[in-house]
Each structure stands twice: as C-alpha cells, then as structure tokens.
C-alpha positions in Angstrom: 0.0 0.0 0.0 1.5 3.8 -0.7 1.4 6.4 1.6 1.7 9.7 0.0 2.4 12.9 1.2 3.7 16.4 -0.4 7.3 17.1 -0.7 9.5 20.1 -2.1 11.9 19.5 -4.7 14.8 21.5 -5.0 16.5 20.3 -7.9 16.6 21.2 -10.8 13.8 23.8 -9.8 11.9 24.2 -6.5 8.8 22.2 -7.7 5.9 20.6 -5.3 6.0 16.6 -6.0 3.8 13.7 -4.6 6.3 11.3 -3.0 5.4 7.7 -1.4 7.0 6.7 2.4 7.9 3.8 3.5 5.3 1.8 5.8 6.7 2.7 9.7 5.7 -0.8 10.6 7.7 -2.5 8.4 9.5 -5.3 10.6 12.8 -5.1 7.8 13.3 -1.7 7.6 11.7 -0.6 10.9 10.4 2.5 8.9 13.4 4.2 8.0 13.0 3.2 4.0 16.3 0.8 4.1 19.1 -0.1 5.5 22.9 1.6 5.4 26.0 -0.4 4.7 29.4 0.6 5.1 32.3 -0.9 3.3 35.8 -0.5 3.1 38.8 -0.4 0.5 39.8 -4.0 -0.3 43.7 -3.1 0.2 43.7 -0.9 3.2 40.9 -1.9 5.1 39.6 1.9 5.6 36.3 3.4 5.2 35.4 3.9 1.4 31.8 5.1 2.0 28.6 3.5 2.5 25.9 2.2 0.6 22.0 2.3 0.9 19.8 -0.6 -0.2 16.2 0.0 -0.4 13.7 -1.7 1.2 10.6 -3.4 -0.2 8.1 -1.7 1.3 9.2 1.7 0.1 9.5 2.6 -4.1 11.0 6.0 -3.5 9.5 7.2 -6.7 8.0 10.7 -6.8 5.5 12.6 -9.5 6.2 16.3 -9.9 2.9 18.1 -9.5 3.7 21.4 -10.5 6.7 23.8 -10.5 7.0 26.6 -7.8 7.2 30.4 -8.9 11.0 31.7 -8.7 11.0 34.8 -6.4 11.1 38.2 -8.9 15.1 39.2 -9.1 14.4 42.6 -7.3 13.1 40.2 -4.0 15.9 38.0 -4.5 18.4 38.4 -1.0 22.1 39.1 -1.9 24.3 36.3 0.0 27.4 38.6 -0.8 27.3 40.7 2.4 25.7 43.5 0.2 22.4 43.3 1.5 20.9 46.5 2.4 19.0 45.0 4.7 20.1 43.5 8.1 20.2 40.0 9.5 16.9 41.1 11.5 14.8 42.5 8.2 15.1 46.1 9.0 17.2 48.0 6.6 20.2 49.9 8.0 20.3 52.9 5.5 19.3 56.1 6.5 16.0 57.1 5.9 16.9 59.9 3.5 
C-alpha cells in the first residue's frame, strides 16, 4: 500500500512533487525506508563510504505536480554581504 504525502523539490527547480513513504511498521526496515551499509577499501581496510539498499516496502518514486514560482530578481536576498537589509529584516540605510 502507498502512503503519500507532499514534498519540495529543489533540484533542478523548487517544484511541489507527490512522494510515497515507506510503511513505519515495516519489521525489515523498521520505517526508515532501508538499510545503510558501510564498506571499506579491499587493500587498506579503511572506510570507502557507505551504501543504501532499499527496502521493499518503500519505491522511492515521486511525480512532480507542478513547479514553484522563482522569487522576482528585485526580492531576490544578496548572500554577498551586500544586503541592504540587516540579518533582522530592518534596513540599515538612513531614511533619507
């Protein structure tokens, strides 16, 4: 059975998308979708990274349902230091 519930995508535009979670009593996965395993390099025995296997009871498949505006570029925030405004919302130019 799915379970759906709404999601924001972020790549490659913010979009809204339908997404399906796994089943939280699932006795494999315990709800968490999968399972994590580490591994390491064959000749050193160190940590090479991990990877996830997913369970059944979760597809992790999602349907875009429509794509989010983009703010106007005049609203957009400069992450430069440049902002006119401060970190509070209040601008901190003089009122003249």
């Amino acid at each position: 059975m799915l379970r759906f519930r709404l999601a924001v995508a972020g790549c490659p535009r913010r979009a809204l998308v339908l997404t399906d979670t796994p089943r939280p009593d699932c006795l494999h996965c315990a709800g968490e979708g999968g399972h994590s395993y580490d591994y390491g390099d064959y000749d050193t025995g160190e940590y090479a990274g991990s990877h996830w296997e997913f369970c059944d009871c979760w597809t992790a498949r999602s349907v875009t349902l429509l794509p989010l505006p983009r703010w106007p570029r005049w609203l957009r925030r400069r992450h430069d230091g440049r902002d006119p405004w401060g970190p509070n919302g209040y601008s901190n130019e003089p009122p003249f």
